[in-house]
Residue frames as a rotation matrix with the C-alpha (Angstrom) as fourth column:
UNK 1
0.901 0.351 -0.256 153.33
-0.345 0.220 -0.912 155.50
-0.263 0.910 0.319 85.06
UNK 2
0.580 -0.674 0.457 155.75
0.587 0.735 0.340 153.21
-0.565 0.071 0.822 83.55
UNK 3
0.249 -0.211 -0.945 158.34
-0.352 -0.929 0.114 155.36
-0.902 0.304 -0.306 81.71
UNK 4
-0.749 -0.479 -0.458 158.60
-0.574 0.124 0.810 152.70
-0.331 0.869 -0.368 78.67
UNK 5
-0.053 0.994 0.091 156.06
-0.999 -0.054 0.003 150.93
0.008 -0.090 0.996 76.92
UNK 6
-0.198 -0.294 -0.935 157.37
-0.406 0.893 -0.195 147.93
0.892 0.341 -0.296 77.29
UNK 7
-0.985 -0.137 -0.107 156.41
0.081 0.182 -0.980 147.96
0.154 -0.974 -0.169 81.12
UNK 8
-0.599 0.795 0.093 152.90
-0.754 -0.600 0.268 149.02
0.270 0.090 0.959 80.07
UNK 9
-0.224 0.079 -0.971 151.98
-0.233 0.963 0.132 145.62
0.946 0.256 -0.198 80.18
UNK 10
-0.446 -0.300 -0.843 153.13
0.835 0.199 -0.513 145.02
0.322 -0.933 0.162 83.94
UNK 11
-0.890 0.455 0.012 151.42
-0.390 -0.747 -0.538 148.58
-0.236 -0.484 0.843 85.24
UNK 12
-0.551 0.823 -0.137 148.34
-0.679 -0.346 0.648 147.98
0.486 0.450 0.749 83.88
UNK 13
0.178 0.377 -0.909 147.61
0.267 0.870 0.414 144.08
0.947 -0.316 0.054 84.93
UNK 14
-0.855 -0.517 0.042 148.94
0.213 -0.423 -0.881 145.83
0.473 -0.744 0.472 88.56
UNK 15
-0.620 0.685 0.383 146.16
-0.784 -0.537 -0.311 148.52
-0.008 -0.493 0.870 88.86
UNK 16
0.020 0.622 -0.783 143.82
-0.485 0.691 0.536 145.66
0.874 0.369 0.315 87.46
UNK 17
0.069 0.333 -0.940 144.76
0.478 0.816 0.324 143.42
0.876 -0.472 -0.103 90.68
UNK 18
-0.986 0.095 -0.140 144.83
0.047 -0.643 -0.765 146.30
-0.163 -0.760 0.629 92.82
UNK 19
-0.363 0.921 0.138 141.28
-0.863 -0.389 0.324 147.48
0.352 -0.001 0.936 91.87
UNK 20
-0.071 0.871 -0.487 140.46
-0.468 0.402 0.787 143.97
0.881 0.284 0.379 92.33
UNK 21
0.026 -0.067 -0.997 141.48
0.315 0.948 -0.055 143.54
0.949 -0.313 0.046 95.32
UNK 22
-0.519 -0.173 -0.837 141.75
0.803 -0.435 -0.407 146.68
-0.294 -0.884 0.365 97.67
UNK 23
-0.759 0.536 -0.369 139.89
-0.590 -0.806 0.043 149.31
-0.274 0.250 0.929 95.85
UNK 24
-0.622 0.733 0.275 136.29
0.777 0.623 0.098 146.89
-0.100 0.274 -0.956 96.19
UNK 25
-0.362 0.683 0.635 133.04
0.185 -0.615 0.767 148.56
0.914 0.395 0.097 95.83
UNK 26
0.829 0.560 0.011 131.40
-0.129 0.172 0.977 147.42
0.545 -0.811 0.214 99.10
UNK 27
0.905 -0.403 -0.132 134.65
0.289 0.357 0.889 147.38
-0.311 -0.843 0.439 102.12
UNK 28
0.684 -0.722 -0.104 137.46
-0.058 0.089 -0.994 148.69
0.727 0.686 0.019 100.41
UNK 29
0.520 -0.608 -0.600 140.62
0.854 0.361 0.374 147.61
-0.011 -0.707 0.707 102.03
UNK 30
0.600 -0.447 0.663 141.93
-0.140 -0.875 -0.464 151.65
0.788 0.186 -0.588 101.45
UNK 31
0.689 -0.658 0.304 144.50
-0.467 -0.083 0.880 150.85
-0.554 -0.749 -0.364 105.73
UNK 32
0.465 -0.610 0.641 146.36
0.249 0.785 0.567 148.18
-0.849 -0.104 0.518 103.00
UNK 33
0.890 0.411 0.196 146.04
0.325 -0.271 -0.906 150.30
-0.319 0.870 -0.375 100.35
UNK 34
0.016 -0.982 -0.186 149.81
0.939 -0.049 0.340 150.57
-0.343 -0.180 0.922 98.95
UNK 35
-0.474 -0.094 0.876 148.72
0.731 -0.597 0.331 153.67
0.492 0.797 0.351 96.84
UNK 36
0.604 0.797 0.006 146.24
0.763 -0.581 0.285 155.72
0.230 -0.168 -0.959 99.53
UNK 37
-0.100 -0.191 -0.976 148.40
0.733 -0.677 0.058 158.72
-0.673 -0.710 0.208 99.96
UNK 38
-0.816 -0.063 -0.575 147.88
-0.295 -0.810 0.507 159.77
-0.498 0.583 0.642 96.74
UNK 39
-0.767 0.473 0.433 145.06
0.605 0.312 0.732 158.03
0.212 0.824 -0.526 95.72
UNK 40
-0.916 0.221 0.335 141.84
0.123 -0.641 0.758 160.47
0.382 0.735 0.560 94.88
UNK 41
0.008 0.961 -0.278 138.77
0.101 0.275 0.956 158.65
0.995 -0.035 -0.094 95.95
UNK 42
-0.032 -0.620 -0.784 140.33
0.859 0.384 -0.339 158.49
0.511 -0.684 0.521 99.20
UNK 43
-0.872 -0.051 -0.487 141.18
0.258 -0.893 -0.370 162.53
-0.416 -0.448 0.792 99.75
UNK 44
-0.633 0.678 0.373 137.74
-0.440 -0.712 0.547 163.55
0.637 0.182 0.749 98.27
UNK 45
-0.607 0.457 0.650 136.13
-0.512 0.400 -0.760 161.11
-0.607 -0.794 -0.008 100.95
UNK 46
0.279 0.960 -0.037 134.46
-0.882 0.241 -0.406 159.20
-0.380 0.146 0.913 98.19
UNK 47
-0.845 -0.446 -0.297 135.69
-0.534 0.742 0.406 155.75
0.039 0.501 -0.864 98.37
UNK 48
-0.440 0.727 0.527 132.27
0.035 0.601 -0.799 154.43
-0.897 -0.333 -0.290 99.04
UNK 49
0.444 0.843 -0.304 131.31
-0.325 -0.164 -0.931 155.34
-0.835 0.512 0.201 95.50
UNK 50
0.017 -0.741 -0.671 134.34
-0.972 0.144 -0.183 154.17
0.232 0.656 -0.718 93.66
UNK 51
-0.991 0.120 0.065 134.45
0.084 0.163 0.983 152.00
0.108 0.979 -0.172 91.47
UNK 52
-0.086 0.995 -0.044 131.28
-0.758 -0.094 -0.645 152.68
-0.646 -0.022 0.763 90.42
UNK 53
-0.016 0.400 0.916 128.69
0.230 0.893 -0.386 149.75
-0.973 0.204 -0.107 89.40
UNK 54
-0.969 0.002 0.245 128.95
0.226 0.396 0.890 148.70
-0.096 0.918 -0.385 85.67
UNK 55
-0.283 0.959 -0.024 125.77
-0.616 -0.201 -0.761 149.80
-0.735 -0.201 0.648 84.45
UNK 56
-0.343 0.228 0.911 123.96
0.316 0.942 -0.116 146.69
-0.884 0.248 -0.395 83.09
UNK 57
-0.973 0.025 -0.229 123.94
-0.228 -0.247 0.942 146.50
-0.033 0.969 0.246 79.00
UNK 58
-0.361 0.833 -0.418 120.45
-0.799 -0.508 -0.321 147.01
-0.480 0.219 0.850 77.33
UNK 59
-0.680 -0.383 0.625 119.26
-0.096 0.892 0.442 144.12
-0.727 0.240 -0.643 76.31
UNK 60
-0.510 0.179 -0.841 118.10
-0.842 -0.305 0.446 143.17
-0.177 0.935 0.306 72.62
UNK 61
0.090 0.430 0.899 115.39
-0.210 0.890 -0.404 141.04
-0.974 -0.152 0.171 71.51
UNK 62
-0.628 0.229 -0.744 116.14
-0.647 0.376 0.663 139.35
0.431 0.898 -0.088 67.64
UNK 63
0.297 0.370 0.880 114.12
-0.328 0.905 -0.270 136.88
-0.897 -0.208 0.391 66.27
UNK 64
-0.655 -0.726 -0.208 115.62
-0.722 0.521 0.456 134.60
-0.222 0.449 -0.865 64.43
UNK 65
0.740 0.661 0.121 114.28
-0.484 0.649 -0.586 131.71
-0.466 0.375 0.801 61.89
UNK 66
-0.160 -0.973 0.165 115.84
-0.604 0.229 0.764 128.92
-0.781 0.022 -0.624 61.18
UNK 67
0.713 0.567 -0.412 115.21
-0.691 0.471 -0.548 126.74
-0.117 0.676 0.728 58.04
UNK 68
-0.182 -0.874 0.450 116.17
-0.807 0.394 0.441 123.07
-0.563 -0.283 -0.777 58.99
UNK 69
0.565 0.788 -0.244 116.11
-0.700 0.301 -0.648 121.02
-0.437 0.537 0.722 55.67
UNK 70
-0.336 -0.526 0.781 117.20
-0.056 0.839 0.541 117.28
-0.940 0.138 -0.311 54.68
UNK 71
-0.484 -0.093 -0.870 117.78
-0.870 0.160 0.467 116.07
0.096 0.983 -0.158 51.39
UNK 72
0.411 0.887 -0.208 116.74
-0.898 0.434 0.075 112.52
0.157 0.156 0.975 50.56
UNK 73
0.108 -0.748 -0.655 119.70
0.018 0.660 -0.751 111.12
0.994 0.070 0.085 52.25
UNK 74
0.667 0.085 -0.741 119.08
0.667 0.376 0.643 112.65
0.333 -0.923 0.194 55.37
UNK 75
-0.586 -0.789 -0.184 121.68
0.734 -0.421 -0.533 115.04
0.343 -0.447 0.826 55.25
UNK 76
0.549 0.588 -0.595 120.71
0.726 -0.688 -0.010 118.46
-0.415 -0.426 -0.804 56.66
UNK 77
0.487 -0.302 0.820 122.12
0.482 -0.689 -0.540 122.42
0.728 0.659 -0.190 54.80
UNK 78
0.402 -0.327 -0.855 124.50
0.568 -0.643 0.513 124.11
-0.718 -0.692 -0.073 56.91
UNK 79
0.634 -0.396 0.664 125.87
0.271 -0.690 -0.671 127.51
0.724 0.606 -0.330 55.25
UNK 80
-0.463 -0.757 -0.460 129.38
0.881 -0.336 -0.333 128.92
0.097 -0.560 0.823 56.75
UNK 81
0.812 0.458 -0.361 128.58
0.523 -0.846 0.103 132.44
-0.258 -0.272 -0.927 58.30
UNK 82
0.571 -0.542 0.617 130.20
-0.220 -0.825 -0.521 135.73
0.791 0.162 -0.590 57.20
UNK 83
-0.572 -0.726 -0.382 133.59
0.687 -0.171 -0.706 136.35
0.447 -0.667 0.596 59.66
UNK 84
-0.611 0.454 0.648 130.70
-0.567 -0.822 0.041 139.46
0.552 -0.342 0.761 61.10
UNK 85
-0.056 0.766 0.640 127.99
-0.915 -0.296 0.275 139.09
0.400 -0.570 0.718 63.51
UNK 86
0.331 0.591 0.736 126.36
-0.885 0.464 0.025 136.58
-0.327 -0.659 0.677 65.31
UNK 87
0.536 -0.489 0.688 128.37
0.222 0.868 0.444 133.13
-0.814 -0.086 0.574 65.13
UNK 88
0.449 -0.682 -0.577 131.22
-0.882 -0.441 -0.165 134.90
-0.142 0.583 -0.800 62.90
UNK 89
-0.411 -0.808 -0.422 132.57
-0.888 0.459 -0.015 131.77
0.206 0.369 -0.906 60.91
UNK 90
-0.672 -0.147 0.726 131.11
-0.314 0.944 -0.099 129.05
-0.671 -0.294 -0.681 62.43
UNK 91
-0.755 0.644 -0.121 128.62
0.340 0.542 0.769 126.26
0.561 0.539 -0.628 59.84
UNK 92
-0.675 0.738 0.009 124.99
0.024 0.035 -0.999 126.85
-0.738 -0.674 -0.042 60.42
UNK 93
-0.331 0.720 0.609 121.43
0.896 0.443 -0.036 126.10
-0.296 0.534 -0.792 59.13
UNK 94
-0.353 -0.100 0.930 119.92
0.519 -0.848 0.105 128.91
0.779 0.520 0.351 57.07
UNK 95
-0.041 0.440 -0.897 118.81
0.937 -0.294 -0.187 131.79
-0.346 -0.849 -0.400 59.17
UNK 96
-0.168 0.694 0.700 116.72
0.720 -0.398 0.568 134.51
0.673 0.600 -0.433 59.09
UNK 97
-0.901 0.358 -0.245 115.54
-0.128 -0.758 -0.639 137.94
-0.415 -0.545 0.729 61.01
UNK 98
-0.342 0.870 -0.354 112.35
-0.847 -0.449 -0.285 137.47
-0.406 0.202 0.891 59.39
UNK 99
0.088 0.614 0.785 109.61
-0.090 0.789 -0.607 135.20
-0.992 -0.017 0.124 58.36
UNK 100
0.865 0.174 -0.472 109.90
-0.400 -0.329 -0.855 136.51
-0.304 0.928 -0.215 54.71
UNK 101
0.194 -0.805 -0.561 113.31
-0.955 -0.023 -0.296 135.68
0.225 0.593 -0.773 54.29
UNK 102
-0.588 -0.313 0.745 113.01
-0.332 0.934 0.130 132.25
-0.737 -0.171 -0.654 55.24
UNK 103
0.121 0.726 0.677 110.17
0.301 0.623 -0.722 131.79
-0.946 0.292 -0.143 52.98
UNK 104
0.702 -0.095 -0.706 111.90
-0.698 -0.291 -0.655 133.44
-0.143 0.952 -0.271 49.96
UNK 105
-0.182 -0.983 -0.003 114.77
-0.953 0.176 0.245 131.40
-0.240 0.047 -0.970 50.78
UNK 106
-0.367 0.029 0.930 112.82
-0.091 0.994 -0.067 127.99
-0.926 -0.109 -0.362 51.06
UNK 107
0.847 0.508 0.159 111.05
0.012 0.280 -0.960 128.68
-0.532 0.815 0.230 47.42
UNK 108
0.348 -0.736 -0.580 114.28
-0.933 -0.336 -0.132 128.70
-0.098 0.587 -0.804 46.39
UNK 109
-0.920 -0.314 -0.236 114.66
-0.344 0.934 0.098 124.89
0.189 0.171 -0.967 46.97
UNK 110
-0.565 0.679 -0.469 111.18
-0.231 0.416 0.879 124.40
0.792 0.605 -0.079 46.35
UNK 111
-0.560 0.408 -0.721 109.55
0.750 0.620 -0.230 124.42
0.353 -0.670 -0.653 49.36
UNK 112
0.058 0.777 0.627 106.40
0.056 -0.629 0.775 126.62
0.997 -0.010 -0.080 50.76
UNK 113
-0.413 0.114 0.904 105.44
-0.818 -0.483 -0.312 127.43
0.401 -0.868 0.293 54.26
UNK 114
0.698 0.699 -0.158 103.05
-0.709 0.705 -0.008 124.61
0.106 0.118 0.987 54.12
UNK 115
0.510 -0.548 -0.663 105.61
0.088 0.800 -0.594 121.90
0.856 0.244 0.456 53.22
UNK 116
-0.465 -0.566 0.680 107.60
-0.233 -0.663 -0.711 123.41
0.854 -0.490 0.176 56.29
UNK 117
0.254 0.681 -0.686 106.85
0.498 0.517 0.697 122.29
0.829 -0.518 -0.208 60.20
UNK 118
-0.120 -0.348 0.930 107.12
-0.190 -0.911 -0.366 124.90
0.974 -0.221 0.044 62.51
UNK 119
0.004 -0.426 -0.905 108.84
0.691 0.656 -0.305 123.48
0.723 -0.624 0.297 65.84
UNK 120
0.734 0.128 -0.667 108.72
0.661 -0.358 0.659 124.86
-0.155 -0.925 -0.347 69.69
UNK 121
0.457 -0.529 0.715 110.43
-0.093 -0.828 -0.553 128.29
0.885 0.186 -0.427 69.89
UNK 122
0.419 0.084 -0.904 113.83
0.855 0.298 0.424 128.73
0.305 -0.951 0.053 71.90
UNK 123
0.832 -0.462 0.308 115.97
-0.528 -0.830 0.180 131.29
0.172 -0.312 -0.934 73.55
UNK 124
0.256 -0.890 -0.378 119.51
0.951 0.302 -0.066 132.02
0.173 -0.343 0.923 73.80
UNK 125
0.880 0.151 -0.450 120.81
0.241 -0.959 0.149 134.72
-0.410 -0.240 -0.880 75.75
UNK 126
-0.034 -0.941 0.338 124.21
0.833 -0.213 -0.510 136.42
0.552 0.264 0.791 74.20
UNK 127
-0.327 -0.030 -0.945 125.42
0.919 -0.242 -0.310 139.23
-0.219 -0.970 0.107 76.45
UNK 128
-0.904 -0.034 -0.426 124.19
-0.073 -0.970 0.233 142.11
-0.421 0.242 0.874 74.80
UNK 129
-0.512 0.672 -0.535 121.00
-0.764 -0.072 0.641 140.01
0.392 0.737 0.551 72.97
UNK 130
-0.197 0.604 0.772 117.85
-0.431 0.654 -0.622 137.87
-0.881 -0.455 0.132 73.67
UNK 131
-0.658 0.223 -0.719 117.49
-0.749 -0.090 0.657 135.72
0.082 0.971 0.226 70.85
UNK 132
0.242 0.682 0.691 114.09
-0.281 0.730 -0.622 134.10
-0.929 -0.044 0.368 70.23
UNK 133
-0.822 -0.338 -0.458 115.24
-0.566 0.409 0.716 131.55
-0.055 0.848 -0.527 67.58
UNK 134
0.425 0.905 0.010 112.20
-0.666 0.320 -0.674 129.94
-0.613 0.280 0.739 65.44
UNK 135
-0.804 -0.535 -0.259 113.15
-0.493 0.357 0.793 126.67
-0.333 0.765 -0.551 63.76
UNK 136
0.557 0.695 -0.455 111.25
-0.756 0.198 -0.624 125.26
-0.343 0.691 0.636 60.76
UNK 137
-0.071 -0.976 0.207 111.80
-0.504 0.214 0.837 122.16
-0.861 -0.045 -0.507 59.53
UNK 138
0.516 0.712 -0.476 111.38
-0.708 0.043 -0.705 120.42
-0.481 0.701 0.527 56.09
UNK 139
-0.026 -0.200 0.979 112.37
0.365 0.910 0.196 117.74
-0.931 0.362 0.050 53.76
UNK 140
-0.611 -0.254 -0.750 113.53
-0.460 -0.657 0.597 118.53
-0.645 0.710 0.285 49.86
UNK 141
0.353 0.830 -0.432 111.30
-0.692 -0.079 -0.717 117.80
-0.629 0.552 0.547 47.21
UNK 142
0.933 -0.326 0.150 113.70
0.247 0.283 -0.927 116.86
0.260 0.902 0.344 44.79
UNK 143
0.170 -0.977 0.130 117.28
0.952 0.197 0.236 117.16
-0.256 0.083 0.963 44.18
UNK 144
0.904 0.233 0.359 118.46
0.263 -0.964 -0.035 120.63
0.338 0.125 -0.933 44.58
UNK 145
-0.090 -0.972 0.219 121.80
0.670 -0.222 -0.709 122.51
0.737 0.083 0.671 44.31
UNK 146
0.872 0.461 0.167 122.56
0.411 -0.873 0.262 125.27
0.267 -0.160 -0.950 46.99
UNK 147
0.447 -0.827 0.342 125.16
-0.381 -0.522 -0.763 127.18
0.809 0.211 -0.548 48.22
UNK 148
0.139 -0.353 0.925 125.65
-0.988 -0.107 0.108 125.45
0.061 -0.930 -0.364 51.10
UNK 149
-0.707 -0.707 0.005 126.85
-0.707 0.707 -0.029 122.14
0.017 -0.024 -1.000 52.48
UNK 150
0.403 0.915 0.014 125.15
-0.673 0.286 0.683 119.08
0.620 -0.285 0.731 53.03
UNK 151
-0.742 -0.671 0.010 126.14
-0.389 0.418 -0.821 117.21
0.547 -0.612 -0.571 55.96
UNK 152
0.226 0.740 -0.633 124.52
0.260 0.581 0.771 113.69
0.939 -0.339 -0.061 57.78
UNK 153
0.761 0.287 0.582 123.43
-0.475 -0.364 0.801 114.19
0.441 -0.886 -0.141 61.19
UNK 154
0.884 -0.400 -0.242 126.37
0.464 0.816 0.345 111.81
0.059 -0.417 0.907 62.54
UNK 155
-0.321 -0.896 0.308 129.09
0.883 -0.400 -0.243 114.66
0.341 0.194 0.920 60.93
UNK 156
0.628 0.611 0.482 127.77
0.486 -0.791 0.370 117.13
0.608 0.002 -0.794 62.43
UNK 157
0.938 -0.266 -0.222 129.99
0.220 -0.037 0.975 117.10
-0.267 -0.963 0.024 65.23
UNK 158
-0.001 -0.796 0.606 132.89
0.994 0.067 0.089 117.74
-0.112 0.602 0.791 62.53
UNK 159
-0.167 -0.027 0.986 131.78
0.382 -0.923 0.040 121.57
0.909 0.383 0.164 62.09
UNK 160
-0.885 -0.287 -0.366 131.88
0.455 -0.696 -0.555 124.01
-0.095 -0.658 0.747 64.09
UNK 161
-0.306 0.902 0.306 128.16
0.611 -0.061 0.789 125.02
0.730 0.428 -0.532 65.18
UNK 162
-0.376 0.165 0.912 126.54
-0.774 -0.597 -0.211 127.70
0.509 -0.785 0.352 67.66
UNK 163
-0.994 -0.100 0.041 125.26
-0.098 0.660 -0.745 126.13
0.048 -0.745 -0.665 70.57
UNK 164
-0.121 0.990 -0.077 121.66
-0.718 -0.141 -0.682 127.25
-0.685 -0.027 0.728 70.24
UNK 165
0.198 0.301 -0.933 122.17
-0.970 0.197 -0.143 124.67
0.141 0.933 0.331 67.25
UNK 166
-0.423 -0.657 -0.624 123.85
-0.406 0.753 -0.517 122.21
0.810 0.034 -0.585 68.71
UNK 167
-0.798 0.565 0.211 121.44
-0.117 0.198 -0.973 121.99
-0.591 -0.801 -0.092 71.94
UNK 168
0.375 0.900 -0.223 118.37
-0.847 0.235 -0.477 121.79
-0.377 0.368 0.850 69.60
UNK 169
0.177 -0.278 -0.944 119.96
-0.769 0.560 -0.309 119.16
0.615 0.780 -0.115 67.22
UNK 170
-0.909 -0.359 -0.213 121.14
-0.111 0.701 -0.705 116.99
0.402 -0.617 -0.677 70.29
UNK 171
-0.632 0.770 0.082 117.50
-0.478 -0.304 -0.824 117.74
-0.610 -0.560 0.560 71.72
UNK 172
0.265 0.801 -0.537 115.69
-0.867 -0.046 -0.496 116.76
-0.422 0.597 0.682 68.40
UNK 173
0.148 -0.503 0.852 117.95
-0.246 0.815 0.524 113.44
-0.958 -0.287 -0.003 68.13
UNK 174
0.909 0.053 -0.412 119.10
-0.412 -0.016 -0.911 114.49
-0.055 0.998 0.008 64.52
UNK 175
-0.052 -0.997 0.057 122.82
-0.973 0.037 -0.228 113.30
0.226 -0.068 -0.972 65.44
């Protein structure tokens, strides 16, 4: 162990390219091993089990709704996301965990289920989640304030969008 922490730095990224190179799972290299007289796995005879395998995260299914709606210019609503969860910061169309909350949200700018075309469902994987992302898409009635931007398919490329958005949108030739 380094005796300052300023060296902590330099030990650590060490073991890091030791483990990643002489202490493997499958062959370890333990004859090159600068560390096997004292290393552990070694005197208990159990370098075959060291490092042990990463055990593989649980994966989560969301669905997700998306609610993609143009004004009468064409533009399309993107809302900034919270700095939390799932695209932290970046512009996106409204979105939803639920059917309900897309359809309270759309009677807020006047629009029903009905008025609303409900497009091919896709998937993105994130490493910890399956999202099945539903997008709806619609067209405003009327002139309607919201909290969010409006921006023409051409600027789009100006904001900062997940990719699941940005592959559909390039996909649906809204850009």
């Amino acid at each position: 162990m380094p005796s300052e922490n300023a060296d902590m730095p330099t030990y650590t990224q060490g073991l890091m390219d030791l483990g990643a190179t002489v202490c493997k799972r499958t062959k370890p290299l333990c004859r090159q091993c600068p560390m096997a007289d004292i290393c552990e796995a070694k005197k208990q005879n159990r370098t075959a089990e060291l490092p042990r395998k990463k055990t593989a995260l649980e994966v989560q299914t969301l669905p997700l709704y998306w609610l993609i709606v143009r004004n009468r210019d064409g533009a399309i609503l993107l809302e900034k996301r919270t700095a939390k969860g799932i695209w932290g910061g970046l512009y996106c169309v409204p979105c939803f965990e639920s059917l309900n909350g897309l359809s309270d949200f759309a009677a807020k700018l006047s629009l029903t289920m009905a008025d609303m075309d409900e497009q091919t469902a896709l998937t993105h994987r994130l490493t910890h989640r399956l999202l099945m992302i539903t997008p709806f898409e619609g067209q405003m009635p009327s002139e309607h304030h919201s909290d969010g931007i409006w921006i023409k398919p051409g600027h789009l490329k100006d904001y900062g969008l997940p990719k699941p958005l940005e592959i559909y949108l390039n996909g649906n030739r809204l850009e």
